[in-house]
C-alpha positions in Angstrom: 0.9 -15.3 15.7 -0.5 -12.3 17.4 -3.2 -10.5 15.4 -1.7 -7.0 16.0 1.7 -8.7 14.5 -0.1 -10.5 11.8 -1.8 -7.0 10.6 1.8 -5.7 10.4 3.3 -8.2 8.3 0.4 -8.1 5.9 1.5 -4.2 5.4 -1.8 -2.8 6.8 0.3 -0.5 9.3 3.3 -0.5 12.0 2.4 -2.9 14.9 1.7 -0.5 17.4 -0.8 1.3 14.9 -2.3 -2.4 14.0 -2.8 -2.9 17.9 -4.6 0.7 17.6 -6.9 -0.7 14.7 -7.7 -3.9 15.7 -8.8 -1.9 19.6 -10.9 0.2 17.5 -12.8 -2.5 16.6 -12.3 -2.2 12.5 -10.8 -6.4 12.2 -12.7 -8.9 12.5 -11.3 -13.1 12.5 -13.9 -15.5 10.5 -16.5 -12.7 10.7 -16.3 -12.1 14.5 -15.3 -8.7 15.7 -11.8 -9.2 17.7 -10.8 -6.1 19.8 -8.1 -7.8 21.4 -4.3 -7.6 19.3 -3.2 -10.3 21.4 -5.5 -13.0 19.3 -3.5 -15.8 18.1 -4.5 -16.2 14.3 -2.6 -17.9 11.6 -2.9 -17.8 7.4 -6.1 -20.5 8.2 -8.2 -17.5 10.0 -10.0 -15.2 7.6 -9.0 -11.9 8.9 -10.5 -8.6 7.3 -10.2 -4.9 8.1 -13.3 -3.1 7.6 -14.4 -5.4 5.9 -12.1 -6.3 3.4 -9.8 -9.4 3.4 -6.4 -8.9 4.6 -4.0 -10.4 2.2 0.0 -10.9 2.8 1.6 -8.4 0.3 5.6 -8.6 -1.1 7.6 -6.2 1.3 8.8 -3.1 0.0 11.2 -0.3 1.7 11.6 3.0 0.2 14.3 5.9 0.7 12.3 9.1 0.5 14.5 12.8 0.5 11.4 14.3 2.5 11.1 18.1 1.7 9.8 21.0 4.3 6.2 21.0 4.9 5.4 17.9 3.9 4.4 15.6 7.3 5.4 12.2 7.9 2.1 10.7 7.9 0.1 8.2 6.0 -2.8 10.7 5.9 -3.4 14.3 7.4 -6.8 15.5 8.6 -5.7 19.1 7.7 -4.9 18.7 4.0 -1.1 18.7 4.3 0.8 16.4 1.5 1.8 13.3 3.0 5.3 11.5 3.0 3.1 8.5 1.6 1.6 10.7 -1.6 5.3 11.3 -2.8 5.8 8.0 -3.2 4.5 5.5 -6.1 4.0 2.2 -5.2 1.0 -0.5 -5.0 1.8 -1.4 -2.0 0.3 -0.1 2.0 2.9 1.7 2.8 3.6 4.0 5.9 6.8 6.2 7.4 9.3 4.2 9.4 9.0 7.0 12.6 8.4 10.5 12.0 10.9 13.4 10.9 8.6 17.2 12.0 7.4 18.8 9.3 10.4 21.5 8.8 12.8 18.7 9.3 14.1 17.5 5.8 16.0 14.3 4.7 16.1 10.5 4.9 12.6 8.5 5.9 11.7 5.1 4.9 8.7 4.0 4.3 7.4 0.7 4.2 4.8 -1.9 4.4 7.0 -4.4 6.4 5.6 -3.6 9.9 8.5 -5.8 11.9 10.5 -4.3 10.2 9.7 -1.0 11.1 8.8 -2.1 14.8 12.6 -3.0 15.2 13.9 -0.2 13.2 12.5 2.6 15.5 12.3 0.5 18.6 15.0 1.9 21.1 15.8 -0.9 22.3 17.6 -1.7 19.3 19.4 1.2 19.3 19.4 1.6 15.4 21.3 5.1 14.8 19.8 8.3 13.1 22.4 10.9 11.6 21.3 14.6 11.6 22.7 17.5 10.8 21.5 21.1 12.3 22.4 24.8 11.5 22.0 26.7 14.5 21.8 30.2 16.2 24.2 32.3 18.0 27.5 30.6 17.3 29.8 29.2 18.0 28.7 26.5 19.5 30.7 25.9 22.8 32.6 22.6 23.9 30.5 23.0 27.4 27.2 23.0 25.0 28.5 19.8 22.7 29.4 18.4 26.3 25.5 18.3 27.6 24.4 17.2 24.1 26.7 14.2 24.5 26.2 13.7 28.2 22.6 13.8 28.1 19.9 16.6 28.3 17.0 17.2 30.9 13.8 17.7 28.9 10.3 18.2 29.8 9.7 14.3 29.3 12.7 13.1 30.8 16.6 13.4 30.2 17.7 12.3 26.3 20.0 9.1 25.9 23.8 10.2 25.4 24.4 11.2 21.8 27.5 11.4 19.7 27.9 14.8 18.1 30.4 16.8 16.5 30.9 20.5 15.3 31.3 20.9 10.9 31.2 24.1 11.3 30.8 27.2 14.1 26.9 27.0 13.5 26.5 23.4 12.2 26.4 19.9 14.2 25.9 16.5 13.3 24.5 14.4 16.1 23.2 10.4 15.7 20.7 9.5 18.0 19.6 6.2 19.1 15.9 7.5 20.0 13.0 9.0 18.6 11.5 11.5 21.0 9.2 14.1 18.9 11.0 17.1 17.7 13.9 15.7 19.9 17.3 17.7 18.6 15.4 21.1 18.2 14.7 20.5 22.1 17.8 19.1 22.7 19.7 22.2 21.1 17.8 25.0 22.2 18.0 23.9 26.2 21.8 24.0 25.5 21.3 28.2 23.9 21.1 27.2 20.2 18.1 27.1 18.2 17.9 24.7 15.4 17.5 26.9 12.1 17.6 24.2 9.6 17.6 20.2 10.2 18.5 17.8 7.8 18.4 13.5 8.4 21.6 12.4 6.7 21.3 8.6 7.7 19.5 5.8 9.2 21.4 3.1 10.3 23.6 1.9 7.2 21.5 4.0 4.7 22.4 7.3 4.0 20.6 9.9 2.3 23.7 10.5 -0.5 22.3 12.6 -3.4 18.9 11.4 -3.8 17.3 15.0 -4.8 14.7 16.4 -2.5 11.1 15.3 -2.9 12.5 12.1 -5.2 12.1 8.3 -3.9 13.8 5.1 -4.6 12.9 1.4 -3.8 15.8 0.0 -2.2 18.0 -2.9 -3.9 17.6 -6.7 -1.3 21.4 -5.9 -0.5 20.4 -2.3 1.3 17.1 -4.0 2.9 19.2 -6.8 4.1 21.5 -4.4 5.5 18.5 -2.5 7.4 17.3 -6.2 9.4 21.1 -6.6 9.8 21.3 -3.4 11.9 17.8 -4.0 13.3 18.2 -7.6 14.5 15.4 -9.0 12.4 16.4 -12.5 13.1 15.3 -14.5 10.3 15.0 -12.9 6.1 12.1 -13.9 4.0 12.4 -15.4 0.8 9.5 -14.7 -1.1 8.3 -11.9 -2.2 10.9 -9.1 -0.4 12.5 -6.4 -1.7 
């Protein structure tokens, strides 16, 4: 196994943030400093990260109801609460992607790193359900028609996106990608800034009335349900939520 994927299923951090830790030189494989994810190691190698013994943990996934202001980080060099400090558990865990800070709603956090890998991948093409309040309504059929089509940003033109009007200033659009602070982009290039944005779902979990700021550990059915959706090909039986 890769050492960048090893470091993710021990729960030290997503895979592409192991890959980041292990370049930075922090791991090292029976006492040698490896700098290089790509390292094939197995549960023989003595692998540590600064120092300290990396140890396979029991997966967790938890829903959290993030509210404003609160970032979706494991740690913030400015002092802002983390997503991670609202949520008690023993375990390493980190966000599964990023909601912005004003953005409220649904974000899991876990320490299952392939997990998390294939749940925010977009090749996968796991769904996100959001739903905005937005400036000067109504909000046009030739407006829902570029959302859906596709929108030119400044990094490229968004994926088509299935959206729908609640309300003359309120939409709810599911995405298949994760592009930062993506729908407030997306709406105000089509002449209606986001107000309010709230994450309703992520692929079959929804948010339903978990109360803002609370947390739940989810049942095995619900994370079953997530590797179903994500294509984790094979479940774990020890140890897994």
């Amino acid at each position: 196994m890769r050492l960048g994927k090893f470091l993710a299923h021990a729960g030290v951090a997503s895979r592409r943030a192991a890959e980041a830790i292990v370049a930075e030189g922090r791991v090292t494989v029976d006492g040698e400093t490896v700098t290089d994810p790509a390292r094939d190691v197995d549960e023989s190698h003595r692998v540590a990260l600064d120092g300290k013994r990396v140890e396979p943990e029991p997966h967790e996934v938890h829903a959290l109801n993030k509210p404003a202001g609160v970032v979706s980080t494991a740690r913030d060099t400015h002092g802002r609460p983390t997503v991670v400090q609202l949520v008690r558990s023993r375990a390493r865990l980190y966000p599964v992607g990023r909601l912005d800070a004003e953005t409220t709603g649904l974000i899991l956090l876990t320490n299952d790193g392939e997990l998390a890998h294939r749940l925010t991948h977009p090749s996968f093409e796991v769904p996100r359900v959001y739903r905005a309040q937005v400036r000067r309504p109504p909000v046009g059929e030739p407006a829902l028609r570029r959302l859906r089509e596709g929108v030119v940003l400044e990094d490229g033109t968004t994926s088509p996106a299935r959206v729908r009007r609640l309300a003359a200033d309120r939409l709810e659009i599911v995405l298949h990608e994760g592009r930062k602070r993506q729908i407030r982009r997306m709406c105000e290039a089509v002449g209606h800034r986001v107000v309010r944005l709230e994450r309703v779902a992520f692929g079959p979990l929804r948010l339903g009335d978990l109360p803002l700021g609370a947390h739940r550990r989810l049942n095995g059915a619900e994370v079953e349900q997530l590797r179903s959706a994500a294509g984790v090909p094979k479940v774990r039986a020890a140890g897994d939520s």
